[in-house]
C-alpha positions in Angstrom: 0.0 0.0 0.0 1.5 3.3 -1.2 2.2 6.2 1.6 -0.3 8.4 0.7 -3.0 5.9 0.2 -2.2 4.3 4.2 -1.8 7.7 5.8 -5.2 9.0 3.9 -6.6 5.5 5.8 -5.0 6.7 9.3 -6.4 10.0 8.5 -10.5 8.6 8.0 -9.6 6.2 10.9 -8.8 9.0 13.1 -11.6 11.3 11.8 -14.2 8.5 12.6 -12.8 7.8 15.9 -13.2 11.3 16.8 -16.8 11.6 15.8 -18.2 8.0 17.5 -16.5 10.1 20.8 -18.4 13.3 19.8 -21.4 11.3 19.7 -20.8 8.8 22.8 -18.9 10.6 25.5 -21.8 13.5 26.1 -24.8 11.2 25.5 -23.7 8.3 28.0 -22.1 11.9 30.3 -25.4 13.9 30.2 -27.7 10.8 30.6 -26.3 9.5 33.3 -26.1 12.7 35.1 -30.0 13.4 34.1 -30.7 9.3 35.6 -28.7 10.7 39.0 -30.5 14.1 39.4 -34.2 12.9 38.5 -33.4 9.8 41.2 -32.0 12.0 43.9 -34.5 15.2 43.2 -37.5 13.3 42.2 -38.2 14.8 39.3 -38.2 11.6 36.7 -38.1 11.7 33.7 -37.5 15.1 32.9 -33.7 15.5 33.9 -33.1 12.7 31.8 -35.1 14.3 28.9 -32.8 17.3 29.4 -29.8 15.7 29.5 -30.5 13.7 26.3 -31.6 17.0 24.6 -28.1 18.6 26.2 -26.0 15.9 24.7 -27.8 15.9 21.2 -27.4 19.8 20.7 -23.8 19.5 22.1 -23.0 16.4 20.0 -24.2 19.0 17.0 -21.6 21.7 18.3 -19.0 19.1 18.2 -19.6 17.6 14.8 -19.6 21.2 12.9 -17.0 21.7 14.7 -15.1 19.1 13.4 -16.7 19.0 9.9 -15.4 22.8 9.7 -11.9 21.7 10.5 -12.0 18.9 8.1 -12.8 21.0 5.7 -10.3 23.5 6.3 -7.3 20.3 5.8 -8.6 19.8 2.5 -8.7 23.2 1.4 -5.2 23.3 2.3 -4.6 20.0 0.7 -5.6 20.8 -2.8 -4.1 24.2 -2.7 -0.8 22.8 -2.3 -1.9 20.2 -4.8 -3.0 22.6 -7.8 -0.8 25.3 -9.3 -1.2 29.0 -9.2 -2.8 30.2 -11.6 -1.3 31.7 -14.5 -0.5 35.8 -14.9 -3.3 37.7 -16.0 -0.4 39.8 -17.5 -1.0 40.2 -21.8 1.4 38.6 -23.4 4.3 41.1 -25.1 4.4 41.3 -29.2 
């Protein structure tokens, strides 16, 4: 497997790895601290509601985020990629 082609595979690997986190870690987080509060305050269901509609605004934040900087990369990617465009100079006679 070429260079490129294996570090463009770390590269997804990561990417995807950061976005099952950006997804998981503030849904199990949130939920469980909605469980906790509704059990200790009485109040059940509704801090768990809240903390699942917490975790699936935040897990929004976090994958723009991420999507943004992705983005970004390969901006930067193809520019270095492509060559500047030619002069808009006339050409001399």
């Amino acid at each position: 497997m070429p260079d490129d082609r294996q570090g463009s595979l770390w590269v997804a690997l990561g990417f995807a790895w950061r976005l099952g986190y950006s997804i998981a870690v503030p849904l199990v987080i949130l939920l469980a601290l909605g469980r906790y509060l509704d059990r200790r305050l009485g109040t059940e269901p509704w801090l768990l509601i809240t903390g699942l509609v917490l975790s699936f605004v935040m897990t929004n934040i976090l994958m723009f985020r991420e999507a943004v900087r992705v983005m970004k990369q390969a901006e930067a990617a193809d520019r270095g990629k492509t060559s500047p465009p030619p002069s808009s100079a006339a050409p001399s006679r």
